[in-house]
N, C-alpha and C positions, 0 to 999 in steps of 0.2 A: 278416505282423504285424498283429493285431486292437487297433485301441485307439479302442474303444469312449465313449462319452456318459459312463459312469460315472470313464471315466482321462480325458476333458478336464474334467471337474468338479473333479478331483485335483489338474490341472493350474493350473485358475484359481483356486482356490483356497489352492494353493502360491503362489501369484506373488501373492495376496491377501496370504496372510502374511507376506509379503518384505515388500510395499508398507507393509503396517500397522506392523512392526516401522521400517523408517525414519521412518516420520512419527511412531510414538512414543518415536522415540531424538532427532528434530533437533526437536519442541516440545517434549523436556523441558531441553534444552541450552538452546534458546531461552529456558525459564523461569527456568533456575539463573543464567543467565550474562545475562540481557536487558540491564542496566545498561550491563555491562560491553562489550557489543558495541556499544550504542549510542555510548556514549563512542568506543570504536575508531572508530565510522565518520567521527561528526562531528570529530575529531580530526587521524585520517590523510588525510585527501582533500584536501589544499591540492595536489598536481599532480596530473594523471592520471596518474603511477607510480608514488604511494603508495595513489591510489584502485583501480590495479590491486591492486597488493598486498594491500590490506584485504580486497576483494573476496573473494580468495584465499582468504586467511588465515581469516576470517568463515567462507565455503562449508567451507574444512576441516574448521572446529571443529561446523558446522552440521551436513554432511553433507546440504545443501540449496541449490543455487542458485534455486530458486523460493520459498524464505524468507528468502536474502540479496536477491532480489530487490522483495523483497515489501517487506522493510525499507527499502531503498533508498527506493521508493516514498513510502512514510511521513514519509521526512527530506526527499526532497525539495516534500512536500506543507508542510511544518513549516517551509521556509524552511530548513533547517541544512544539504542542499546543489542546490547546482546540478544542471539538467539536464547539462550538460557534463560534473559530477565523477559525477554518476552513473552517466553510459554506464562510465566509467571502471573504478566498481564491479563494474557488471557482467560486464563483460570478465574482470576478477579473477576472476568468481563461475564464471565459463565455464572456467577453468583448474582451479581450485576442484573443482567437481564431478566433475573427473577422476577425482578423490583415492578414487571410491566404488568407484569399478573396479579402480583398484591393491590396495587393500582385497579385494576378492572374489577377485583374480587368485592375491595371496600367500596367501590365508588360506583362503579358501571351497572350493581345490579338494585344495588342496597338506595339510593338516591335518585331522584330526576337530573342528574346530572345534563342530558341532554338540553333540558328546561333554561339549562342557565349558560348555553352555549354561542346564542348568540349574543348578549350580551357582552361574555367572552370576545367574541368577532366585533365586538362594536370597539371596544378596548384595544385590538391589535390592528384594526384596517386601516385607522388613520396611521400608525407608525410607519407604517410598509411605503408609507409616500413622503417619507424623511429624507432631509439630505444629508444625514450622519448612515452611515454603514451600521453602527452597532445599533443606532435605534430601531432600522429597518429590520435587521437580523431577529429583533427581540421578537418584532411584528409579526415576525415569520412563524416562531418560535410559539407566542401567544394562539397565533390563527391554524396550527397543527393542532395545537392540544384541543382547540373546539373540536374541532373536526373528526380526531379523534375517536369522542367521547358521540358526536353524533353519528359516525358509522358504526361505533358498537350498537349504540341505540337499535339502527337502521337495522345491523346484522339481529339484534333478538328478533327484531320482528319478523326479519326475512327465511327465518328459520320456520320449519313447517309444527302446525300446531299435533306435538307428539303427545303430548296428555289426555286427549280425548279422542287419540285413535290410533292406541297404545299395540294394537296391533302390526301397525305401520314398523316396529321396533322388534317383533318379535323373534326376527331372526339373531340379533344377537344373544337373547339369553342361548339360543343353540350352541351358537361357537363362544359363550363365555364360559362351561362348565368341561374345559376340554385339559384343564390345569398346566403344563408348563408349554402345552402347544398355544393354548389360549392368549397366554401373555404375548409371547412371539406374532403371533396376526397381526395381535392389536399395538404390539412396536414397528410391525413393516407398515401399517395403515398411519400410523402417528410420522412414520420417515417420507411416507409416500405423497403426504398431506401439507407436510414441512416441505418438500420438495417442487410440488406444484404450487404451492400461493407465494412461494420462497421469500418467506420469513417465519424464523421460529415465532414470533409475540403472535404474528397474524390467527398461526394454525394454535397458538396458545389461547389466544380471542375464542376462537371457533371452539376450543374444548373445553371453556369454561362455560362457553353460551349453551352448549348439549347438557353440561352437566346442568344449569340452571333450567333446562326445559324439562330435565326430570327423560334424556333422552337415553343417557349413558349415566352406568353405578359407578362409586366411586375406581374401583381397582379396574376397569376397562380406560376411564378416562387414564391415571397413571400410567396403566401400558402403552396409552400414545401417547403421552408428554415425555416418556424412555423414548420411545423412536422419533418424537419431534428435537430431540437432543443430537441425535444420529443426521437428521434430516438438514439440520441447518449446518452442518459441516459438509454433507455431499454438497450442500449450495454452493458453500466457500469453495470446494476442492475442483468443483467447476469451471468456476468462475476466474481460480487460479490455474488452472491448465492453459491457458493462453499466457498467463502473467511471469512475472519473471521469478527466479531460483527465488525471493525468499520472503514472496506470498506463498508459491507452494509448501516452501517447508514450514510456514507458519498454519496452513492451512489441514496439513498433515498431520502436526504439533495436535492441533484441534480435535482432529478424529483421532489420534490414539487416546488423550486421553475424556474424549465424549466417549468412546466406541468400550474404554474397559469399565467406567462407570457403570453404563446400561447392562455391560455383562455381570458384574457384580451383584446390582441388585437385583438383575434377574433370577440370578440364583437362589437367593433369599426373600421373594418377591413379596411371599403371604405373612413372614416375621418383620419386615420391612414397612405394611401394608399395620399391623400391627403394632409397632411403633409408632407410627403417625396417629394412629385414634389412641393411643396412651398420649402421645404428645399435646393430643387435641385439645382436651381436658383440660388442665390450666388456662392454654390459650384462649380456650373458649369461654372462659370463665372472665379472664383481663380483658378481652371485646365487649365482653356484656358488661363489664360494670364503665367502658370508656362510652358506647353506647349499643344499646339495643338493636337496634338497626344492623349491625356488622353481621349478626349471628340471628338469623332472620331465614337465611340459607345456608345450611354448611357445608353440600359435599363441594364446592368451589372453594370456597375457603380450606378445606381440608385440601384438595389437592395442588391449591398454592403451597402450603404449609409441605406435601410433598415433596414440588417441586424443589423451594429451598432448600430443604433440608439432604435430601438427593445431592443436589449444588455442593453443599459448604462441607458437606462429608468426603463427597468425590472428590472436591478439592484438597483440603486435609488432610487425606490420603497420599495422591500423588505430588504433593505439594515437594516432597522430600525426592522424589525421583527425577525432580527436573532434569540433573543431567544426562540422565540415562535418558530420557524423552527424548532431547536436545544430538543425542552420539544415534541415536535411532535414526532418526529425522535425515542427519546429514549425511548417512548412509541411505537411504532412502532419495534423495534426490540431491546427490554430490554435485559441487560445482565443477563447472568445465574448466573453467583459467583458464583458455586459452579463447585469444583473441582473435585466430584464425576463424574458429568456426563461430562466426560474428551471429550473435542475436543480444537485444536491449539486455542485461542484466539488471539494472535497477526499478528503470520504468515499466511500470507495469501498461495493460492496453487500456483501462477505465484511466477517467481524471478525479483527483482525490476528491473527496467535501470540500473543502478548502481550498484556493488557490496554494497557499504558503506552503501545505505539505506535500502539494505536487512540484509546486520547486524543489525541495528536497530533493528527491527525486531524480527531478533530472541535474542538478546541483552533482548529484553522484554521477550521474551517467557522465556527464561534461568530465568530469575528474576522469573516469576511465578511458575517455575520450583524447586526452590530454595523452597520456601513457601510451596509447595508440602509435601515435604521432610522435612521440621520444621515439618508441624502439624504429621507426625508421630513420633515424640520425645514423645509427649504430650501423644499420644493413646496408646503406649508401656508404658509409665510410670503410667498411669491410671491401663493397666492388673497387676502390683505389686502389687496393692493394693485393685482392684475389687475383690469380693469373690461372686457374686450374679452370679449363671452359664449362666441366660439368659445376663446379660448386659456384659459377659467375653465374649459370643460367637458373640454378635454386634460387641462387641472390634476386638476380634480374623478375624473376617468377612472385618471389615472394614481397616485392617494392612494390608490382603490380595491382597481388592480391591487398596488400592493407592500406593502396590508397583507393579500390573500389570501399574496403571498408570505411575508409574514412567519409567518402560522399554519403555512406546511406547512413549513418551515422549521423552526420551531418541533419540531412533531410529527415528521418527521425525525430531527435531531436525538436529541433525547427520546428516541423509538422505539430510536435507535443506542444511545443511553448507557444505555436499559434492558439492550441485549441484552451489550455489554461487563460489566454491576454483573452478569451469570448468572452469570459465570467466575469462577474464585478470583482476587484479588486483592491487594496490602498495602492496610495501614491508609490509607497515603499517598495511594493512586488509589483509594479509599473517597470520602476527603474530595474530591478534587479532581472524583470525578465527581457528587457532592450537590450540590459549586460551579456542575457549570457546567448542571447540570440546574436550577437556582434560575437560571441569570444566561438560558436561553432564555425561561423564563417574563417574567422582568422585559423582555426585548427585543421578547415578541410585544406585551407590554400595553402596552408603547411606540408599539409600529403601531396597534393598536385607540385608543389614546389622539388620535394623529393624523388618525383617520378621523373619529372624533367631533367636530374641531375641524371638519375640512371640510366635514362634514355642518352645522354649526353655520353657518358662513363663509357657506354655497350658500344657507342660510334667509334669512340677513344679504339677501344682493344677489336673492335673489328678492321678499324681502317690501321692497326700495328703503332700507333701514335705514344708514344712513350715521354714522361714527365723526367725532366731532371730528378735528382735526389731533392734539390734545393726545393722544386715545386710542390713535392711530394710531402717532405715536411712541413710547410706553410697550410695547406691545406689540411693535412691531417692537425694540426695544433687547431689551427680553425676549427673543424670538426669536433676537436674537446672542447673550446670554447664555448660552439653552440650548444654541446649536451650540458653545459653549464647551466646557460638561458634557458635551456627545457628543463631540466630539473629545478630551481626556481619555481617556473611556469607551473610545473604539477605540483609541489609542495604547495604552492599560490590555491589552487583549484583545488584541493584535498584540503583546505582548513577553510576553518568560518568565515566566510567574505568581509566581515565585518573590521575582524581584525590584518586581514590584508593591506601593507603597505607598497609603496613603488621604489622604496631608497634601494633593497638588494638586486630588483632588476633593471633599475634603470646602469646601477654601477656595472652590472655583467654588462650590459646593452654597449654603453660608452667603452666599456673595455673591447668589446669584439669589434665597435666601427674606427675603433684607435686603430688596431691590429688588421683589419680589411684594407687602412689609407693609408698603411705604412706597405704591406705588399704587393696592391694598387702600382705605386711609386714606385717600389722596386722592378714591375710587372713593367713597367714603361719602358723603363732605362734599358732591361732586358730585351726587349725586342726590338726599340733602336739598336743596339748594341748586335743583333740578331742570336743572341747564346739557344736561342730554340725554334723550331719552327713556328708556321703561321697556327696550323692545326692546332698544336700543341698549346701555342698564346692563347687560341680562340678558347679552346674546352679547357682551361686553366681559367680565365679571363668568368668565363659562366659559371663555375664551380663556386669562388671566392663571392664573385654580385650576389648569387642564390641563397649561400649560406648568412649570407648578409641583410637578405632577407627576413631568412626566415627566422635572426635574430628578431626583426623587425615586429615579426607577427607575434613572437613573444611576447614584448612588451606590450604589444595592442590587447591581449589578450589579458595580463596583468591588467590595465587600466580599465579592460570590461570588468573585472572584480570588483574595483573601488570605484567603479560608476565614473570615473575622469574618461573614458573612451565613450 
């Protein structure tokens, strides 16, 4: 048997258009359906049985456990769930993804499915040229699943013909009769397989299509659908190494409990292996009398039937240890809290499926963004009153370092909500992303506003320039005023934008510019009067405007929330 450079070309580019056909059938579901999943998730996850089930349910309609995954991620960045309800999801998402194999088992080999695929495409091509968003999405959605089914197609064929030149195979029965080393090969070849096409359904495609060619026996195919278990978590845990704390620990989540599934049944592999052709029986029985056709070929069907049941065990299993997964995990990759050693914590470096749940997103990051920018209220207000020169120059040091943080932040930021406004989007995540692209700007020129008081303050006690009592007080009450308007401002940016109103900031806002024009006037009277120097009026005079200010950027920042800015 010759198969040449030109038939593995054939080959990777068959498994190319499998791959492409799923990822353009589960983002356009993701787009038709995004509301309405996101609602399902934050809704069903009040125990780990229903976050199972979501999981499920979600992967079904998705036809993606690494986009129910992804979304997981998103909510639980957004606060809407737990690390604990989340493993939950995922486990769902791990039964879930079953569903793609059952799918190729009944349909992909058993029927001309392909036969009836563009037909399919004739049904979805005119959508895709709508001027409604859902009905384009659906387009999307319809013209994936052809596609789909015609790169499985594509892939049987592209597969080399092993039944009549059976020797081409014979190396395997070598290393299949090796017993619990055997299994183990053929789990690193299943991880190794999962890891290069990176996607489990894909490398699931490929070992259903070997099993159908009569390439691989049933219990070799199983030893790589264990390692293709394994293989799509190293994907994840990849892909999260760049991404922020809690894709990693979701990602982590995932390999503890793929990584003690696969140990388990490995131990058990041939009683395991045994079960499933007990199980088979009945099932086989219920296909043949729905129709003939299903059970025409078993060992594919038998190793879906595997696969599942692998799934909903391992799940049902660990289902009950969630939070011990969950106290693992956050040992495992602990949060830093601190703001110092600045990197994105909520956004990740991909943009979501969705415009809306990459808002999220940065929705959180803006919120942590906000608190940035409070605690230097606090460090400015401490130098008025520090006179010890080592703890002024910590101060002065540290005003420095978190208004560099606040620029790349900023620019971050920004940078992210450019790249989500490239994608189509509604009108609705239009306005909200103008919002919060206006509320970074107002929170960087917050920090810059900060810097300049310190740099002001450092002139103050270098040149020996000394405040009345009376200065001293007016400024510092100011000072508590403004952490008034910042706290506001982050309770504002920590709750649902929706329900966001302007009645409590604008009241802080009018109280502080009452209190700015009352000691304004008294700031006059005083320096006609001359009760203090000119220095002393100037870096007083700057102090009061500044913070007056950065009232100001307050409320502009409130007003990007409810879209009036």
């Amino acid at each position: 048997m010759e198969f040449g450079f030109l038939d593995t070309l054939k080959l990777i580019g068959a498994l190319g258009f499998f791959i492409y056909g799923m990822k353009i059938m589960s983002e356009g579901i993701q787009k038709a359906a995004g509301s309405s999943l996101r609602r399902i998730l934050s809704a069903m996850t009040s125990t780990r049985f229903l976050g199972l089930g979501t999981g499920f349910l979600i992967t079904c309609l998705i036809q993606s456990s690494s986009a129910t995954t992804v979304m997981v991620v998103s909510f639980v960045n957004a606060g809407l769930l737990s690390l604990t309800e989340s493993i939950g999801v995922i486990m769902g998402a791990n039964i879930g993804t079953t569903v793609t194999a059952w799918l190729v088992s009944l349909f992909g080999f058993k029927f001309k499915i392909a036969a009836f695929a563009l037909p399919i495409l004739a049904i979805g091509f005119p959508m895709i040229f709508s001027n409604k968003n859902k009905i384009k999405s659906w387009g999307e959605f319809i013209i994936g699943f052809a596609l789909l089914f015609m790169g499985l197609d594509a892939l049987k064929h592209a597969v080399p013909d092993i039944k009549n030149n059976p020797e081409a195979v014979a190396f395997i029965a070598d290393f299949a009769n090796m017993g619990l080393l055997s299994t183990l090969l053929f789990v690193l070849i299943g991880t190794i397989l999962t890891v290069v096409v990176q996607s489990s359904s894909a490398a699931m495609a490929i070992t259903l299509v070997l099993c159908n060619q009569g390439v691989i026996p049933l219990d070799v195919a199983a030893a790589i659908v264990l390692g293709e278990n394994i293989g799509t978590t190293i994907t994840a845990n990849l892909a999260a190494a760049v991404a922020n704390i809690h894709a990693k620990r979701a990602a982590i989540a995932h390999l503890i409990f793929n990584l003690f599934g696969v140990i388990w049944v490995v131990i058990i592999f041939d009683p395991f292996l045994s079960l499933i052709e007990y199980m088979w029986i009945p099932f086989h029985n219920m296909l043949q009398s729905i129709n003939p056709e299903f059970v025409k070929s078993e060992t594919e069907m038998q190793l879906s039937l595997f696969h599942t049941t692998f799934n909903i065990i391992n799940s049902l299993l660990l289902i009950w240890f969630v939070n011990k997964i969950a106290a693992i995990v956050i040992k495992i990759v602990p949060s830093k809290g601190d703001d110092e050693d600045y990197s994105l914590e909520y956004i990740s470096t991909g943009i979501m499926a969705t415009p809306e749940l990459s808002i999220i997103e940065a929705q959180k990051e803006t919120a942590k963004f906000g608190n940035v920018a409070r605690k230097m209220n606090g460090f400015v207000k401490e130098l008025v009153t520090e006179q010890e020169p080592k703890k002024v120059s910590k101060l002065l040091a540290k005003v420095k370092k978190y208004e560099d943080i606040t620029d790349r932040i900023e620019q971050d930021v920004a940078d992210y909500l450019a790249k989500i406004s490239e994608g189509e989007m509604s009108e609705h995540s239009s306005i909200r992303i103008r919002g919060m692209l206006s509320i970074v700007g107002d929170l960087e020129r917050i920090g810059d506003i900060y810097y300049q008081m310190s740099k002001g303050i450092e002139r103050k006690i270098e040149d020996k320039v000394w405040f009345t009592p009376e200065q001293r007080k007016n400024i510092l009450d100011m000072f508590e005023m403004v952490e008034k308007n910042l706290q506001i401002m982050c309770d504002n940016l920590d709750s649902s934008y929706g329900s966001v109103t302007l009645t409590k900031a604008k009241e802080s806002e009018m109280a502080l510019n009452k209190f700015r024009k009352a000691i304004r006037k008294e700031h006059f009277t005083s320096v006609e009067k001359g009760d203090y120097s000119f220095q002393s009026a100037a870096i007083y005079s700057d102090l009061f405007n500044s913070l007056e200010k950065v009232g100001d950027h307050t409320i502009n920042v409130t007003e990007g929330i409810t879209g009036e800015h």
